[in-house]
C-alpha positions as CSV (number, residue, x, y, z in Angstrom):
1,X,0.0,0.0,0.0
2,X,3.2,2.5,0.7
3,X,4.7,1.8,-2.3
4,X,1.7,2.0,-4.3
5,X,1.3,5.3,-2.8
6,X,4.9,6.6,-3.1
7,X,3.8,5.5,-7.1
8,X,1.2,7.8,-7.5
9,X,2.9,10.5,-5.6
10,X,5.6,10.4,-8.4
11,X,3.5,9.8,-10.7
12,X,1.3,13.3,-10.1
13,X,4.8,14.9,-9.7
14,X,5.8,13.5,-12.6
15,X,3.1,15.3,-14.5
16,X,3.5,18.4,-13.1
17,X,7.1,18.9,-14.2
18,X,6.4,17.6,-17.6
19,X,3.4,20.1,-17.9
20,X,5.7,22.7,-16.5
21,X,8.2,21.9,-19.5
22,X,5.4,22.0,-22.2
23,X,4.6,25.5,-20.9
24,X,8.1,27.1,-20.6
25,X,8.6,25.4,-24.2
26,X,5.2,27.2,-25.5
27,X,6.4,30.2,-23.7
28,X,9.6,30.5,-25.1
29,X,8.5,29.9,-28.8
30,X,5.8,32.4,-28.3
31,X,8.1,34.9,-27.2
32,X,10.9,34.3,-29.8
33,X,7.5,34.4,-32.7
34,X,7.1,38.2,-31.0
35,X,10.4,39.4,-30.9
36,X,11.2,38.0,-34.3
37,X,7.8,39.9,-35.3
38,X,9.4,43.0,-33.5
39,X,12.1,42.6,-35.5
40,X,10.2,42.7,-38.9
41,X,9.1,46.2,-37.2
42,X,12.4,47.8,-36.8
43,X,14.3,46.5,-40.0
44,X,11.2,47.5,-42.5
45,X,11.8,50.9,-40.4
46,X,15.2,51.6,-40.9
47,X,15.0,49.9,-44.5
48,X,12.5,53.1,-45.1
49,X,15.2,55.9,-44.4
50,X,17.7,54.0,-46.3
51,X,18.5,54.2,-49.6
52,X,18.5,52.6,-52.7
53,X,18.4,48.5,-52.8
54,X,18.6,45.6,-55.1
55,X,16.1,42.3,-54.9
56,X,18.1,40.7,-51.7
57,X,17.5,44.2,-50.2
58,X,21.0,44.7,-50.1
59,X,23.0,48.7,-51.0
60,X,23.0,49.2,-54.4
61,X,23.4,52.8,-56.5
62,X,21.3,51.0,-59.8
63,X,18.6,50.0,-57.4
64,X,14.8,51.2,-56.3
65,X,14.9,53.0,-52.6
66,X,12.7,50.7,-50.2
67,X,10.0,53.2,-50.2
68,X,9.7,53.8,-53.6
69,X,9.1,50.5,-54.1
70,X,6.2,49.5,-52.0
71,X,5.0,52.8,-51.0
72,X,3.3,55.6,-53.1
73,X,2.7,58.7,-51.8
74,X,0.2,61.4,-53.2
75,X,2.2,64.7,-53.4
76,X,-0.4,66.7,-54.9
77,X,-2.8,69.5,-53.4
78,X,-5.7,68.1,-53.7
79,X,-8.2,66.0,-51.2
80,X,-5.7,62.8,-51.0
81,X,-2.3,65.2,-50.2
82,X,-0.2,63.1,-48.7
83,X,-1.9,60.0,-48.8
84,X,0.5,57.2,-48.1
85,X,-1.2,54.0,-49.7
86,X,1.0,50.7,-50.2
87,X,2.2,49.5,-53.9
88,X,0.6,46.6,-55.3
89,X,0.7,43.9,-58.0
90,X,-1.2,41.3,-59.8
91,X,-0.8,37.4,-58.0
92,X,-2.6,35.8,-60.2
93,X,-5.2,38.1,-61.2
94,X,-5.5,39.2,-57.9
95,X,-4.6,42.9,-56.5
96,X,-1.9,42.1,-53.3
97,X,0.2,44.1,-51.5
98,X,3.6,43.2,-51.3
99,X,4.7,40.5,-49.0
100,X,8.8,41.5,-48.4
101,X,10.6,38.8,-45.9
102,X,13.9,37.9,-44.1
103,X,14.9,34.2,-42.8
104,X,17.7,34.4,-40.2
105,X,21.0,32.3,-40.8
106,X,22.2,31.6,-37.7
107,X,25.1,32.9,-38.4
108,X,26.2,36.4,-36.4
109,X,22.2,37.3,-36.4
110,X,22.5,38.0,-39.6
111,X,19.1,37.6,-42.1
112,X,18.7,36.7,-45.6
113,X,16.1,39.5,-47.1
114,X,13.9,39.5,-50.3
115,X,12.8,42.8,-51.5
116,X,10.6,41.6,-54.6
117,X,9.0,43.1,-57.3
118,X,5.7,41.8,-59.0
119,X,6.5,38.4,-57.3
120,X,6.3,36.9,-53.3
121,X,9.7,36.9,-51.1
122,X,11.4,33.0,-52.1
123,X,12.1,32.4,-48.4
124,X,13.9,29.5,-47.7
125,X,16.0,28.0,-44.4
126,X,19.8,28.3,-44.7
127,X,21.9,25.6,-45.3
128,X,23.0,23.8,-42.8
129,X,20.2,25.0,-40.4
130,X,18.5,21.7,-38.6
131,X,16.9,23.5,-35.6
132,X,15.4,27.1,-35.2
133,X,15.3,29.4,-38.5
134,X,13.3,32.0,-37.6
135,X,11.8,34.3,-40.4
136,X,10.1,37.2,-40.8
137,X,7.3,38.6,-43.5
138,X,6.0,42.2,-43.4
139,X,3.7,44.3,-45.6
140,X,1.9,47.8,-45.8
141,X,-1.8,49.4,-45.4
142,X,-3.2,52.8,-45.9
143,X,-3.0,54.3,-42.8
144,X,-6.0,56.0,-41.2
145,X,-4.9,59.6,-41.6
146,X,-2.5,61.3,-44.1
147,X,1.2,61.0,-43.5
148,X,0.9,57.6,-41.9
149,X,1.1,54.0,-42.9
150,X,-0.1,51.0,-41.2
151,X,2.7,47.9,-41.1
152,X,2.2,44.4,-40.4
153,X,4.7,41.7,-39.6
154,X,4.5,38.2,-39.1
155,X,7.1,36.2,-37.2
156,X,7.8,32.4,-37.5
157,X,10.4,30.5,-35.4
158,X,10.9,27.4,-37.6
159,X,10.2,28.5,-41.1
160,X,12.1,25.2,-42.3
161,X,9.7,23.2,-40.4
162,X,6.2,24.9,-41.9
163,X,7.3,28.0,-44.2
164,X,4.1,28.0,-45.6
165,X,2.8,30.4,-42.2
166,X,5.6,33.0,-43.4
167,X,5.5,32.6,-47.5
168,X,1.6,33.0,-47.3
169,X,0.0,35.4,-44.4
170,X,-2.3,35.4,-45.7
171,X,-3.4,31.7,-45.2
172,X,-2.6,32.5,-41.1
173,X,-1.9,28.3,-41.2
174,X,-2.0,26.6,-37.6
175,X,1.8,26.2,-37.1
176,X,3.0,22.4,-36.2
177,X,5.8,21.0,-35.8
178,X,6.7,23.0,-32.3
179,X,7.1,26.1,-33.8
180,X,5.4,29.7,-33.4
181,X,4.2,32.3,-35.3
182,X,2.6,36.0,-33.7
183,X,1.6,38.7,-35.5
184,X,1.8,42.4,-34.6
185,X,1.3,45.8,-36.1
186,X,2.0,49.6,-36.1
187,X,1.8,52.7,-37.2
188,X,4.9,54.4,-39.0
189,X,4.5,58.1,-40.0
190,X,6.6,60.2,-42.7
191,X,8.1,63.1,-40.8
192,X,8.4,65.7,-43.7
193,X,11.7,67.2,-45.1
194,X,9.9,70.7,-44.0
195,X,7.3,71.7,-43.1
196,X,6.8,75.7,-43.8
197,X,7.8,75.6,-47.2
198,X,9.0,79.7,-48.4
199,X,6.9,81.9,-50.7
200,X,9.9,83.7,-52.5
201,X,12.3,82.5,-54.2
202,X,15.0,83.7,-52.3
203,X,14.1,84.0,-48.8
204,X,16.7,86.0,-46.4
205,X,16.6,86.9,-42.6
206,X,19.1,89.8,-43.3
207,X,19.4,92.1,-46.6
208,X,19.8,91.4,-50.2
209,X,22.8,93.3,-52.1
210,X,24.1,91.5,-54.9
211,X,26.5,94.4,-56.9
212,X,25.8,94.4,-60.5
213,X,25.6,90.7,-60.8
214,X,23.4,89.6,-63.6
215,X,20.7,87.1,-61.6
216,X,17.5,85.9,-62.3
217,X,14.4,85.2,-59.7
218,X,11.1,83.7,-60.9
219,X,8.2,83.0,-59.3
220,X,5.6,82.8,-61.4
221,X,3.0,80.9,-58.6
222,X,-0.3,82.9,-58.1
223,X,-0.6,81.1,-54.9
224,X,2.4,82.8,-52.7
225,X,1.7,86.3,-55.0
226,X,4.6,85.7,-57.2
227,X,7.1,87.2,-54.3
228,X,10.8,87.1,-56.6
229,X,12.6,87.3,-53.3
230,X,11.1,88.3,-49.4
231,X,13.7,89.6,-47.2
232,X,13.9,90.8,-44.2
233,X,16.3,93.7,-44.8
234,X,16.7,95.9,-47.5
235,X,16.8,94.8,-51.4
236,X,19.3,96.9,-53.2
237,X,21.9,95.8,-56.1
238,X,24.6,97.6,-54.4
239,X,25.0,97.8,-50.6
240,X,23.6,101.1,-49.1
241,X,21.6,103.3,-51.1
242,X,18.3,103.3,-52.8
243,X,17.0,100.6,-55.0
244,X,16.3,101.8,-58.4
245,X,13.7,100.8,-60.0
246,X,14.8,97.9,-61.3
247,X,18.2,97.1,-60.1
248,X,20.8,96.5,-63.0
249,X,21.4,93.2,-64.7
250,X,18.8,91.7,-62.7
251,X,15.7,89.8,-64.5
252,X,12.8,89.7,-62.6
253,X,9.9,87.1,-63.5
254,X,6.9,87.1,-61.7
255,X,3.3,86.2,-61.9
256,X,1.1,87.2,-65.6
257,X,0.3,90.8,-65.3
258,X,3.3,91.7,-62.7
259,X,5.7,94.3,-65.0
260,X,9.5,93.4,-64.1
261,X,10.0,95.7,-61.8
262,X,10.7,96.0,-58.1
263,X,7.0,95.4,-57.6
264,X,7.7,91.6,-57.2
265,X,10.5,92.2,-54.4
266,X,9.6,92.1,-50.6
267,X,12.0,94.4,-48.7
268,X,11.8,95.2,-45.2
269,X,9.8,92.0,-44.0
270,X,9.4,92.2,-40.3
271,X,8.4,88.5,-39.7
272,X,11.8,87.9,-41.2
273,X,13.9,90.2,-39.5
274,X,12.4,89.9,-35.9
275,X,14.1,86.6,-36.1
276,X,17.3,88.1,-35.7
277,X,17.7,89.8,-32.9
278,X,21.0,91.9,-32.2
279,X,23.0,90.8,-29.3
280,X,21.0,87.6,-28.7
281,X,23.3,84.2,-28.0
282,X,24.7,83.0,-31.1
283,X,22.3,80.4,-33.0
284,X,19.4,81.2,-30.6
285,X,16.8,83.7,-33.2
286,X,17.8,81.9,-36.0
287,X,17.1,78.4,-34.2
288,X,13.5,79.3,-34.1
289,X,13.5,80.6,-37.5
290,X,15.1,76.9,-38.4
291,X,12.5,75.0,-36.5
292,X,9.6,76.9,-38.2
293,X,11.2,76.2,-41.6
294,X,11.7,72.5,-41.1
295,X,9.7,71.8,-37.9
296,X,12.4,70.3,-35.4
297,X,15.4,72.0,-33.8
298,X,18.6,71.9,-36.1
299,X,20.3,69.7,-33.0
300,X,17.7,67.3,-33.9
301,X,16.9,67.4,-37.7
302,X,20.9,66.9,-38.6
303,X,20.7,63.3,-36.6
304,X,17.6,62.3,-37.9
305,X,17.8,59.2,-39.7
306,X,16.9,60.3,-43.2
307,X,19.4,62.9,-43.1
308,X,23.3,62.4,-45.2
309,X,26.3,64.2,-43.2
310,X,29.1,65.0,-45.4
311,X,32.0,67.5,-44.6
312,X,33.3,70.1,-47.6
313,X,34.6,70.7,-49.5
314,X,32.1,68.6,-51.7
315,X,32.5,67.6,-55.2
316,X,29.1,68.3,-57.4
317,X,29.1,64.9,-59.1
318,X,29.5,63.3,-55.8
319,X,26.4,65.3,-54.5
320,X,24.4,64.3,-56.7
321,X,24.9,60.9,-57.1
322,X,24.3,60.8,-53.3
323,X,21.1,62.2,-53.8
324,X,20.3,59.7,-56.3
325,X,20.5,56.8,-54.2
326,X,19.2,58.2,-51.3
327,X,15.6,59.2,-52.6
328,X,14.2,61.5,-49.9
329,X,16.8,62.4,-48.2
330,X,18.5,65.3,-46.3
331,X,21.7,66.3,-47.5
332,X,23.7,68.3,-44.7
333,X,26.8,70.0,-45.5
334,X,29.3,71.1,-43.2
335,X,31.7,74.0,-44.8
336,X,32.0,76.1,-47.6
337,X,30.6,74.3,-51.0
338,X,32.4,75.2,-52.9
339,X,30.9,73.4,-55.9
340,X,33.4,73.7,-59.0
341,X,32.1,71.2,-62.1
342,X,33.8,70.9,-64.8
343,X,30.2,70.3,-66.6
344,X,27.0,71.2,-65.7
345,X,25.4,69.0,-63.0
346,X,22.1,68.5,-61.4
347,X,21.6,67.5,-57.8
348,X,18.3,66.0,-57.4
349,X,15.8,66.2,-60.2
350,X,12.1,68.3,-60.1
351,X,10.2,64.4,-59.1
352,X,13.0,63.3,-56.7
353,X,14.2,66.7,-55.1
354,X,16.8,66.7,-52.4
355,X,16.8,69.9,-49.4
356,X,20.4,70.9,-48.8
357,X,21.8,72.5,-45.9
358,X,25.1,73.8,-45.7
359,X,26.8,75.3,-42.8
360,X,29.1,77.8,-44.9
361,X,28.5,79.4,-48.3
362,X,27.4,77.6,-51.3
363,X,29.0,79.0,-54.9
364,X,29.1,77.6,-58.5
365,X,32.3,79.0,-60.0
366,X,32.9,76.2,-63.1
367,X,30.0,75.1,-64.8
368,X,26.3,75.3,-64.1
369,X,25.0,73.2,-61.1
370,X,21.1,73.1,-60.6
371,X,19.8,72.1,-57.1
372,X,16.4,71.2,-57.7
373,X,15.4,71.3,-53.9
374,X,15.5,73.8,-50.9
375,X,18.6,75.2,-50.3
376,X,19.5,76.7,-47.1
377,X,22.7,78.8,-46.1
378,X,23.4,79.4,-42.8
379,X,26.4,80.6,-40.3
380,X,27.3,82.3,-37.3
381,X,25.1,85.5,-36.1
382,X,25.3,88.2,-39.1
383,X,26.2,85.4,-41.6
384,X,26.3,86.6,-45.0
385,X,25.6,84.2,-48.2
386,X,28.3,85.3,-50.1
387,X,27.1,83.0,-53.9
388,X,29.0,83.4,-56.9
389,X,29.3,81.4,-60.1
390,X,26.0,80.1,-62.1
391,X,24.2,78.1,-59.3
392,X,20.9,77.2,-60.1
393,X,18.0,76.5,-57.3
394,X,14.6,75.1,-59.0
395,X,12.2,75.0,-55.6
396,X,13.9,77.6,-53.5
397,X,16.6,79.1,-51.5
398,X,17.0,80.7,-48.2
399,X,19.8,82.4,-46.3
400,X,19.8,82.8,-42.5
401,X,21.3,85.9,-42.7
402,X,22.1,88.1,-45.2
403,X,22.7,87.3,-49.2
404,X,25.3,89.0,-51.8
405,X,27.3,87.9,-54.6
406,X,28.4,87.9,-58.0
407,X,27.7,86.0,-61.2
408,X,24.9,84.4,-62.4
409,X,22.7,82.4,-60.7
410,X,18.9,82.0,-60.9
411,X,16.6,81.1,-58.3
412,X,13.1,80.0,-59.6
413,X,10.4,79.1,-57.3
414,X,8.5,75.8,-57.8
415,X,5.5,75.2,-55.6
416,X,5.8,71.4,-56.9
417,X,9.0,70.3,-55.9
418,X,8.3,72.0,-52.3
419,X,5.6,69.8,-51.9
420,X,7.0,66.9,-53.0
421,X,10.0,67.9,-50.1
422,X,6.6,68.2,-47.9
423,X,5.0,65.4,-48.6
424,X,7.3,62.7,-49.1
425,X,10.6,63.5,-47.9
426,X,12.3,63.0,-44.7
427,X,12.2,60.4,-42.2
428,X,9.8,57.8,-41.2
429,X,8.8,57.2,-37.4
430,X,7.2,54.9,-35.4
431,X,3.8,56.6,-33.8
432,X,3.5,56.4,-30.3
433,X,1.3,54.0,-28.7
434,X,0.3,52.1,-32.0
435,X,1.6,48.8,-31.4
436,X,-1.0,46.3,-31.6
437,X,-0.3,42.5,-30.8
């Protein structure tokens, strides 16, 4: 009777720790399925502010930018502005977002990516991988209000064992084989390269006096009044004095009906100049004026993750095939750029525009170079834009000071590329309190 006892007494015990097993096993599968799912999250994140990319997802120049692939964004001005609605293709008839994956190796945490187009990821388990291969598929929905996007991603711990969970999410199929899969979402949002685009052409803090130099402002949008340039200070082609009527060797375009004349100029503009404030710590004014313009401190906005740091002096051709493969990014330039080309150049291009922000002046002494972008000059208190050569803005500039120069450079306003810069430019974040499991 003792022993039989003693029996069931191990027996029950027995049962506990095997059930005990079972769960920690359960638990620990569920909780790798989520934090591989997490890690779908983060990756499609940072593969958003990166640049351009080939099939495996990998850096490559020749390649489509992660967003431009699986992401269009409506840029115009009408009901749908910035609108950001996933890219889709035909699977058999059938209008699907795309599915874009990784499978992990096992081999320094490293993952195997697919970045497809018209076709699903081709996931497959590593070679050599027996035991846990844990994968991850992710794809994109409209998000409920503009500017925002809604992800999904969907993490497996054994895709070897049943892939089918993470090459099909759309089946959802029970997972067997003592694996896991969990699915969470969240909501990502495009925090724009600006966000108070200018109404002139050239915009300064400070005063305009460019000498005789033969340069040409257009702004031929009804919509901002077809201001050539809006400056805080005073407007005149030779520094101190009267403007005449039209200054000398300048070419003035403005809206239909506007005669070329100084009627299109902006002088004395006290929203402008109260942002610099005389004897004020250095930086302080203008850092407002800066966070108006773009919407986040310059401390901020330099590290965000969108944003290119390169250190002049800068070659042109350089620039702009940086801005070619980083579609929607920030180019920020530390030092004079000095930007000599030995043929003309164009950095950025009027559907793919770049914003440029140099610390230091920003000249064109060789051959023509066309920004088509924002372009924004700034120094130390009672910093001077000092341009020369034939640089060429298409969008606008703006100096946080004061402008001067010689040559012949033209500044047209274009309402279009600022909005693109607006709309579908900068960095993506994740939104607060979104995540849903």
């Amino acid at each position: 009777m003792l022993f039989f006892v003693m029996s069931l007494v191990a027996a029950y015990s027995s049962r506990n720790i095997i059930f005990e097993q079972k769960t920690s096993a359960n638990q620990y599968r569920s909780t790798q399925a989520a934090e591989v799912a997490e890690a779908g999250i983060e990756w499609a994140l940072g593969m958003l502010n990166a640049g351009n990319i080939d099939a495996n997802c990998l850096p490559s120049d020749a390649g489509i930018s992660f967003r431009n692939r699986y992401l269009t964004i409506d840029t115009t001005t009408g009901a749908n502005s910035g609108n950001i609605s996933p890219t889709t293709w035909l699977n058999g008839g059938v209008t699907q977002e795309y599915w874009i994956g990784c499978v992990g190796t096992g081999v320094d945490a490293n993952w195997n990516c697919k970045c497809p187009t018209n076709a699903n990821p081709a996931l497959a388990a590593p070679a050599g991988v027996n035991t846990t291969a844990p994968a991850f598929v992710v794809w994109f929905q409209a998000g409920a209000t503009p500017g925002t996007v809604l992800i999904t991603s969907l993490g497996c711990t054994m895709v070897d064992l049943n892939p089918q969970g993470c090459l099909n999410p759309a089946a959802h199929l029970p997972q067997t084989g003592g694996t896991s899969m969990q699915l969470i979402q969240a909501t990502l949002a495009l925090k724009g390269a600006i966000a108070t685009p200018p109404s002139a052409a050239l915009t300064t803090l400070g005063s305009v006096c460019a000498g005789n130099a033969a340069m040409t402002f257009t702004n031929t949008e009804p919509g901002v009044n077809g201001v050539t340039i809006d400056a805080g200070g005073t407007i005149t082609p030779a520094c101190g004095g009267n403007p005449p009527a039209v200054p000398p060797n300048w070419v003035l375009s403005s809206v239909p009906g506007t005669p070329q004349s100084t009627n299109s100029l902006a002088p004395g503009d006290s929203t402008l100049s109260n942002w610099l404030v005389a004897g004020a710590a250095p930086d302080v004014p203008q850092d407002r004026y800066f966070n108006w313009v773009f919407g986040l401190p310059r401390s901020a906005y330099q590290w965000q993750p969108a944003a290119i740091r390169i250190n002049c002096p800068c070659d042109p051709n350089a620039l702009a095939a940086t801005a070619a493969a980083n579609p929607g990014h920030v180019l920020w330039l530390t030092g004079d750029a000095n930007l000599n080309a030995a043929a003309a150049v164009s950095i950025g291009t009027p559907a793919s525009p770049v914003v440029m922000i140099v610390n230091g002046n920003i000249t064109a002494p060789g051959s023509p170079v066309t920004v088509n972008g924002l372009v924004y000059s700034y120094g130390a208190p009672g910093w001077t834009w000092t341009i020369a050569g034939a640089l060429q803005v298409q969008g606008a500039a703006i100096a946080e000071g004061s402008f001067d120069g010689t040559g012949n450079a033209h500044f047209v306003y274009d309402l279009g590329v600022l909005n693109t810069l607006r709309l579908s430019s900068g960095s993506f974040v994740r939104v607060p309190g979104s995540w849903q499991g």
